[in-house]
N, CA, C and O atoms as a DFTB+ gen file, in Angstrom:
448 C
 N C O
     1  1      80.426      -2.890      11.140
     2  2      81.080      -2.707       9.866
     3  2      80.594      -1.418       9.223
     4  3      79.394      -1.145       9.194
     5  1      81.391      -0.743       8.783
     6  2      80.916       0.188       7.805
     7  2      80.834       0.099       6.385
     8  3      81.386      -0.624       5.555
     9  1      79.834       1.208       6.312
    10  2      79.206       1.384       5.049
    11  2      80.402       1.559       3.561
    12  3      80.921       2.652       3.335
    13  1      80.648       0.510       2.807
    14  2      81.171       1.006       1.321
    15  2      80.526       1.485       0.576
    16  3      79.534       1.103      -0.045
    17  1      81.432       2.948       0.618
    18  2      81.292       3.795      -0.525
    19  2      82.237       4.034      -1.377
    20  3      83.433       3.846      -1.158
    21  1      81.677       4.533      -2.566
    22  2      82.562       4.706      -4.055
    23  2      82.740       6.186      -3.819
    24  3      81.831       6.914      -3.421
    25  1      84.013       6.599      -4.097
    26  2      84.064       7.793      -4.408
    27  2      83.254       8.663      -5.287
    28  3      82.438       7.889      -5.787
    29  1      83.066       9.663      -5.676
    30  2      82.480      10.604      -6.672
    31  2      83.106      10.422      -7.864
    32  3      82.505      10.584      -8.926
    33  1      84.690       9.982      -7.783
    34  2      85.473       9.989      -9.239
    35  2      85.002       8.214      -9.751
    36  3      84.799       7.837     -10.905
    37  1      84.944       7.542      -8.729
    38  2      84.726       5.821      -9.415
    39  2      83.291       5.939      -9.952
    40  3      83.085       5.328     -11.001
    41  1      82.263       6.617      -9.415
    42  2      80.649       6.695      -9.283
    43  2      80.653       7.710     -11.199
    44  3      79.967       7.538     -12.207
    45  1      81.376       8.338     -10.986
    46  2      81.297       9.199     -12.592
    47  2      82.334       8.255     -13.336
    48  3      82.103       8.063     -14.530
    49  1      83.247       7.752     -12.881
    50  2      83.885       6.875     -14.080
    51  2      83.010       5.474     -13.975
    52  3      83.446       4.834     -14.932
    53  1      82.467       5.029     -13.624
    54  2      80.977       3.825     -14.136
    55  2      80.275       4.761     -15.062
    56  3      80.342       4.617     -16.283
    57  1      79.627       5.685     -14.509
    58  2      78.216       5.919     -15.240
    59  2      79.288       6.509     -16.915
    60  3      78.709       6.559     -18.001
    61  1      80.438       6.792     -16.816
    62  2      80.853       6.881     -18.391
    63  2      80.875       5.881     -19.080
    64  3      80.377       5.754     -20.199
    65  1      81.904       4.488     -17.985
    66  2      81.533       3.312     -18.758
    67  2      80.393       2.994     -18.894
    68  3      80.470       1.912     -19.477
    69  1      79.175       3.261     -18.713
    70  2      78.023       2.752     -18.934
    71  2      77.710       3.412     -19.871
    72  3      77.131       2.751     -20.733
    73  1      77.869       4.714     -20.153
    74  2      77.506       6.042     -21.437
    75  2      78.459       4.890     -22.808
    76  3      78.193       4.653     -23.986
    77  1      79.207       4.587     -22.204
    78  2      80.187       4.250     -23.311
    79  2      79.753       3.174     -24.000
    80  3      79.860       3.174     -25.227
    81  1      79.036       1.778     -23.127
    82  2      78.666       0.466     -23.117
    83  2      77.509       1.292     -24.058
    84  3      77.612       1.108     -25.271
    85  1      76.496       2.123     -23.626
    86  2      75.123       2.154     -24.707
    87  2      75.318       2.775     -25.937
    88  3      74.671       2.647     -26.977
    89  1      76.369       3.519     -25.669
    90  2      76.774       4.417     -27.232
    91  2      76.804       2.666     -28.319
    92  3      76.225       2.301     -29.342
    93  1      77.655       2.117     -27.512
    94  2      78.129       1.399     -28.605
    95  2      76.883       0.431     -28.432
    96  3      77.149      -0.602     -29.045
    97  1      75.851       0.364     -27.947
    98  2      74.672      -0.600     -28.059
    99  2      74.194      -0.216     -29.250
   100  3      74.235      -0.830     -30.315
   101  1      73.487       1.413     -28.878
   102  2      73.010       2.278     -30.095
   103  2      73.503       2.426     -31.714
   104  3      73.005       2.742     -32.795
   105  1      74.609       2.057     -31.250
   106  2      75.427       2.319     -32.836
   107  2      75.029       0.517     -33.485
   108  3      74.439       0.414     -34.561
   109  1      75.305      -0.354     -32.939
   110  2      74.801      -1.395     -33.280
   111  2      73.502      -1.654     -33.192
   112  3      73.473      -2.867     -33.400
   113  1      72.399      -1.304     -33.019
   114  2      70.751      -1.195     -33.337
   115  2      71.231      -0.188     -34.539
   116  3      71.499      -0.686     -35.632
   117  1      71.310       0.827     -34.398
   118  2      71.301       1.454     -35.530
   119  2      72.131       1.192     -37.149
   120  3      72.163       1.775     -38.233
   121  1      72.725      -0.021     -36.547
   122  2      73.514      -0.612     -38.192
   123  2      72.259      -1.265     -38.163
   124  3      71.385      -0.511     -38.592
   125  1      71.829      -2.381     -37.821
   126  2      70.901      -3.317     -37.708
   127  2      69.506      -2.602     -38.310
   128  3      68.720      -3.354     -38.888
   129  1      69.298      -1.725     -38.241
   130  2      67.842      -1.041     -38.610
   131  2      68.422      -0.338     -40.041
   132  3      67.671      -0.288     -41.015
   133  1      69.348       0.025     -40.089
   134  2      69.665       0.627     -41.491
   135  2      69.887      -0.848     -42.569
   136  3      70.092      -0.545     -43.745
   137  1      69.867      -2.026     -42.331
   138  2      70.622      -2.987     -42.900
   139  2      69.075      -3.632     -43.733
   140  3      68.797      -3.779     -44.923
   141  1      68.236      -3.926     -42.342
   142  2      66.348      -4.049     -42.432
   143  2      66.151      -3.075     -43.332
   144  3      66.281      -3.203     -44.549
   145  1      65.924      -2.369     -42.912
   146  2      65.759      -0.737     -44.655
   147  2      66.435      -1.502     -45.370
   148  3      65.883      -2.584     -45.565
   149  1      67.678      -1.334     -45.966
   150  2      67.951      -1.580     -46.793
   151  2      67.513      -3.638     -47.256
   152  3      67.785      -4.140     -48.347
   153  1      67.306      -3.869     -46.900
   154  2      66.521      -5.436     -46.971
   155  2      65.398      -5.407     -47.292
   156  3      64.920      -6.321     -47.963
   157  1      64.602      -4.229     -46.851
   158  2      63.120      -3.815     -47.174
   159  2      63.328      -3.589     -48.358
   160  3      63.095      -4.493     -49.160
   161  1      63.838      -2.288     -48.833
   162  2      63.820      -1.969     -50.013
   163  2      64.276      -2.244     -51.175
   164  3      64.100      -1.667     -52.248
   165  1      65.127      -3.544     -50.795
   166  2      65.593      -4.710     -52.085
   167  2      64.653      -5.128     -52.077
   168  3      64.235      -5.037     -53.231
   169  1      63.704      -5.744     -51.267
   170  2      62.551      -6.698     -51.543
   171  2      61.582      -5.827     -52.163
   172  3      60.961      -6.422     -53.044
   173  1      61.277      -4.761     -52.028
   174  2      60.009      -3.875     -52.649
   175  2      60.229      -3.278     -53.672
   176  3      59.340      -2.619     -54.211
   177  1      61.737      -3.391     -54.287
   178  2      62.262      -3.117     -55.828
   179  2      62.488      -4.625     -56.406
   180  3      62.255      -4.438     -57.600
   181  1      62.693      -5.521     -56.319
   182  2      62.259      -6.719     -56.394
   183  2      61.164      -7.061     -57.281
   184  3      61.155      -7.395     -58.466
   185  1      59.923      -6.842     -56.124
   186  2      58.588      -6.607     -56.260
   187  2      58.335      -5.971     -57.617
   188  3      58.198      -6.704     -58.597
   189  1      58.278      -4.864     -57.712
   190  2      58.068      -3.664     -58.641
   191  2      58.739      -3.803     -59.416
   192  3      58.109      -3.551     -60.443
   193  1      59.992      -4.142     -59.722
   194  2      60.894      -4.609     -60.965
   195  2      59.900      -6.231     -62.248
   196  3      59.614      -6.510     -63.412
   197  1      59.806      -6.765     -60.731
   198  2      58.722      -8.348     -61.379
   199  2      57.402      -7.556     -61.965
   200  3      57.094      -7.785     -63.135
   201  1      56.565      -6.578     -61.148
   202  2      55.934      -6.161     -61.410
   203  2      55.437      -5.639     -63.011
   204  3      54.475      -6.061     -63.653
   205  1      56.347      -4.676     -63.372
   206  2      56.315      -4.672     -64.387
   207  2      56.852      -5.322     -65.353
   208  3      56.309      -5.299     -66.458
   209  1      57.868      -5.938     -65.169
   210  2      57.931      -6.669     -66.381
   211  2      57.096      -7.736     -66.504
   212  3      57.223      -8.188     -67.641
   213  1      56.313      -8.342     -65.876
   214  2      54.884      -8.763     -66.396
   215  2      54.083      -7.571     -66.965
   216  3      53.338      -7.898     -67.889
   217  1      54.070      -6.629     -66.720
   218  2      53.036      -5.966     -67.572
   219  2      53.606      -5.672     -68.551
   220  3      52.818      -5.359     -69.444
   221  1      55.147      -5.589     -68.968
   222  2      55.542      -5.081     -70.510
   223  2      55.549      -6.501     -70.670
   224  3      56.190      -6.579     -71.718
   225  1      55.253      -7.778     -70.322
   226  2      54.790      -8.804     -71.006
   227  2      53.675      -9.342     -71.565
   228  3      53.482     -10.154     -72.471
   229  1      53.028      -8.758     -70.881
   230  2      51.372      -9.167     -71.117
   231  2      50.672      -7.818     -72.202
   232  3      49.564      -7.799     -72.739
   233  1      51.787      -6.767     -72.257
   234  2      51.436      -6.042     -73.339
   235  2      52.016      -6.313     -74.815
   236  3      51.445      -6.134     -75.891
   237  1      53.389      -6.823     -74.546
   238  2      53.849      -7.403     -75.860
   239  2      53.269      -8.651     -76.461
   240  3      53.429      -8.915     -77.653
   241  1      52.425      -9.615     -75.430
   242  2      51.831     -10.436     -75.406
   243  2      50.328     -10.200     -76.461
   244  3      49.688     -10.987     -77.158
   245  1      50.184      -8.795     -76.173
   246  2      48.386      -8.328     -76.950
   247  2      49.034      -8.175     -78.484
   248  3      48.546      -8.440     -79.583
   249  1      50.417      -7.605     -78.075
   250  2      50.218      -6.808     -79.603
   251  2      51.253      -8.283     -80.188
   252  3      51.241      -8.174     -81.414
   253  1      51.778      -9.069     -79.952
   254  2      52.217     -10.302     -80.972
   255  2      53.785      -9.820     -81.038
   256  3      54.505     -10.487     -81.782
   257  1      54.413      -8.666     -80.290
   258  2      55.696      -8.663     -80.878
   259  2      56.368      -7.716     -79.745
   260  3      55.612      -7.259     -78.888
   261  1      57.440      -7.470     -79.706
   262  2      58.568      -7.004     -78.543
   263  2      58.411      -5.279     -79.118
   264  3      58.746      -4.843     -80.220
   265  1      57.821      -4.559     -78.015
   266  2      57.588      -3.173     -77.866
   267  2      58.744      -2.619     -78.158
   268  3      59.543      -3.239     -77.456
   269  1      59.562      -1.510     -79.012
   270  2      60.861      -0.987     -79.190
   271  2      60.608       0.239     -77.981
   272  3      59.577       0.740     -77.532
   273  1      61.986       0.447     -77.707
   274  2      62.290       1.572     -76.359
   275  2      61.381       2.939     -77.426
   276  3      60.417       3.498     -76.902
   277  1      61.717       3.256     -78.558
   278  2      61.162       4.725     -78.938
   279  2      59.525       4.232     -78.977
   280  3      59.123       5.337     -79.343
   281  1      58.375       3.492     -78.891
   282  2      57.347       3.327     -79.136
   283  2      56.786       3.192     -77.850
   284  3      55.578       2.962     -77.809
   285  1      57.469       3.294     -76.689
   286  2      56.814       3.800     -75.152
   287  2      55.968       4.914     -75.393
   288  3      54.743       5.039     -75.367
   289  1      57.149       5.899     -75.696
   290  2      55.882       7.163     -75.258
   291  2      54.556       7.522     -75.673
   292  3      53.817       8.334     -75.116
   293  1      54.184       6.442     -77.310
   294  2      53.292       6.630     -77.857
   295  2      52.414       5.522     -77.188
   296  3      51.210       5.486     -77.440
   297  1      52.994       4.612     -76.337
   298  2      51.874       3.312     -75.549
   299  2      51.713       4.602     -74.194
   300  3      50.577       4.537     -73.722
   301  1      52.331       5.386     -73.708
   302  2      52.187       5.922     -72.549
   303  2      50.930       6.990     -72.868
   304  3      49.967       7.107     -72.109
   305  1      51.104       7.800     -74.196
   306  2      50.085       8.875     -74.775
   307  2      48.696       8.101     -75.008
   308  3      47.626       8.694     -74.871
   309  1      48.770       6.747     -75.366
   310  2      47.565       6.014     -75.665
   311  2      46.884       5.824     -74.488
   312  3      45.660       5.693     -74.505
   313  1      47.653       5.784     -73.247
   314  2      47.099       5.227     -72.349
   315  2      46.463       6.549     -71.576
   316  3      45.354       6.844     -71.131
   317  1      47.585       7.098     -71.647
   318  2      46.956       8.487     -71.042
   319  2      45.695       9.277     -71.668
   320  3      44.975      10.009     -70.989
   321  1      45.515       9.038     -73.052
   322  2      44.413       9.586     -73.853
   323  2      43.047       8.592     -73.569
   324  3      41.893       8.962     -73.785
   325  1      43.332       7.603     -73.177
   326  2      42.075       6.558     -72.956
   327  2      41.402       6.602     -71.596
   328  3      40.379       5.984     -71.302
   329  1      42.228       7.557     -70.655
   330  2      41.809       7.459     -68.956
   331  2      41.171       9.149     -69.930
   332  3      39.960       9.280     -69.754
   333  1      41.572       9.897     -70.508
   334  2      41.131      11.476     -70.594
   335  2      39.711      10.826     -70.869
   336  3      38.619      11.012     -70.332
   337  1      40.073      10.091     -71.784
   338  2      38.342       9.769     -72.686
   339  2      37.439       9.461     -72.019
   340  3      36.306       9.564     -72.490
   341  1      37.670       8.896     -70.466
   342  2      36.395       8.106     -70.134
   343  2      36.993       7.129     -69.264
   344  3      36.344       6.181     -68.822
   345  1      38.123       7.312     -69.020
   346  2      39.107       6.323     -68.106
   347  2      38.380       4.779     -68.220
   348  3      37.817       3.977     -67.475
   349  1      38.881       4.943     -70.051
   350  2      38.536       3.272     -70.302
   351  2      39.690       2.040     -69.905
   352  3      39.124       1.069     -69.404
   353  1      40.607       1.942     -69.979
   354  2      41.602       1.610     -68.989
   355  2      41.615       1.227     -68.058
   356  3      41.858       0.033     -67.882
   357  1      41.310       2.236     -66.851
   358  2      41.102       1.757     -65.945
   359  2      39.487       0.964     -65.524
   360  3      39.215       0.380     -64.475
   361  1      38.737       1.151     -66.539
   362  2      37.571       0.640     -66.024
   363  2      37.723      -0.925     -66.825
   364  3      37.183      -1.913     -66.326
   365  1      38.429      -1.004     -67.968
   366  2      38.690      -2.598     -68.267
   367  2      39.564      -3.382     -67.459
   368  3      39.689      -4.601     -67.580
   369  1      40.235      -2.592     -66.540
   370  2      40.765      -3.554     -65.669
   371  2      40.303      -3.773     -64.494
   372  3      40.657      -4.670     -63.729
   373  1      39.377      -2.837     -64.291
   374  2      38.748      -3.129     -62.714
   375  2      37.991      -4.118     -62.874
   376  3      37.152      -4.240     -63.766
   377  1      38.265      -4.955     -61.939
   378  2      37.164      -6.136     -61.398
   379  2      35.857      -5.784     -60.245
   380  3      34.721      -6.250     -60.333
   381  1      36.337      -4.867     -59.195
   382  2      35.937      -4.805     -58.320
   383  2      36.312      -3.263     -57.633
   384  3      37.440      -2.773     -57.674
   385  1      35.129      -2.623     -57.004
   386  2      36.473      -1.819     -55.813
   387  2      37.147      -2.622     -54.660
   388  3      37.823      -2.022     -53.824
   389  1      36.981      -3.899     -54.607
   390  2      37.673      -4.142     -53.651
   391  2      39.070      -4.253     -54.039
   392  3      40.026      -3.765     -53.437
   393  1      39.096      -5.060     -55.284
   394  2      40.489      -4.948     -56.214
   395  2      41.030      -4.352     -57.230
   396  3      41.647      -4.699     -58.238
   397  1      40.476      -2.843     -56.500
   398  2      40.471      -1.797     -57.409
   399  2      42.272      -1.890     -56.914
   400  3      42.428      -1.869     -55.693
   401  1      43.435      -1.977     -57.671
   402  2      44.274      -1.360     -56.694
   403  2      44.850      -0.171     -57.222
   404  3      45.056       0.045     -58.416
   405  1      45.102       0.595     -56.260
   406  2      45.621       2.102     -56.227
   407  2      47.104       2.141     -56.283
   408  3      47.760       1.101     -56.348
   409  1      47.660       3.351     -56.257
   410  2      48.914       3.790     -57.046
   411  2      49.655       3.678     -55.424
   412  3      50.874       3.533     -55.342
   413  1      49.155       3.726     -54.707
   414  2      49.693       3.806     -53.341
   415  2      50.311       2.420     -52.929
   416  3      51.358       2.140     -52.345
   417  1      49.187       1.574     -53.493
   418  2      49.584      -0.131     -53.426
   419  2      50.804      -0.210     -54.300
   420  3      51.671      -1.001     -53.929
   421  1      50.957       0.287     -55.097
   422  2      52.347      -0.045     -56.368
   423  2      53.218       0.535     -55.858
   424  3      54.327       0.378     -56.369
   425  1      53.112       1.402     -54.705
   426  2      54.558       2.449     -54.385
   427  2      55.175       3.428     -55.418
   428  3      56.361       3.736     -55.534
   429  1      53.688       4.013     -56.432
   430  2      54.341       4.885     -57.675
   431  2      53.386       5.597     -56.926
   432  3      52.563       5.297     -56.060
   433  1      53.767       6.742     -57.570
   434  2      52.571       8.265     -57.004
   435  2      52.113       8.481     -58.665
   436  3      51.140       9.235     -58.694
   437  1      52.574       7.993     -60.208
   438  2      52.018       7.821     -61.137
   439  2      52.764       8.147     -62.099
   440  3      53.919       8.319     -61.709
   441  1      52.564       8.381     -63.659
   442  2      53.220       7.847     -64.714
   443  2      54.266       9.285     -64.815
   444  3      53.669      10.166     -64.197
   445  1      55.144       9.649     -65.176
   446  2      56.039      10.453     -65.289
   447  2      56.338      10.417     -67.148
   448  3      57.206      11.132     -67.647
């Protein structure tokens, strides 16, 4: 019996269908990984959304009454003038360096 062989034209029309079969693999991993991102980053704005609004709670909480939007910048200048002074701030909230946490942990690079 002899040997079956594929022509050169059937042997290049597979390996296209096969180019063709992974294109479209690739394009579907790549929805799938853009979808995870975007799933990630609902959950880590999520996060950071809860995040602070516990802390504009636990600050309206000190002072007895609901912070107005124009009286930020003067809680932001206070705060910023209290780390100049002696970074009292941050040293009343540290417990520990182990639970020191950093700006890197919050996903802010810092106050704007």
């Amino acid at each position: 019996m002899g040997k079956s062989t594929k022509t050169y034209e059937e042997r290049i029309q597979e390996k296209d269908l096969r180019i063709e079969k992974l294109a479209q693999e690739l394009k579907r991993y790549e929805t799938q990984k853009k979808q995870l991102e975007k799933r990630k980053k609902e959950e880590e704005r999520k996060i950071r959304t809860h995040r602070l609004i516990e802390i504009g709670a636990a600050v309206e909480s000190v002072l007895g009454r609901c912070i107005e939007l124009e009286e930020i910048p003067k809680l932001i200048a206070f705060l910023n003038k209290q780390e100049a002074n002696g970074k009292f701030f941050s040293k009343a909230i540290q417990k520990s360096p182990d639970t020191d946490m950093r700006k890197e942990e919050c996903g802010e690079s810092g106050v704007s």
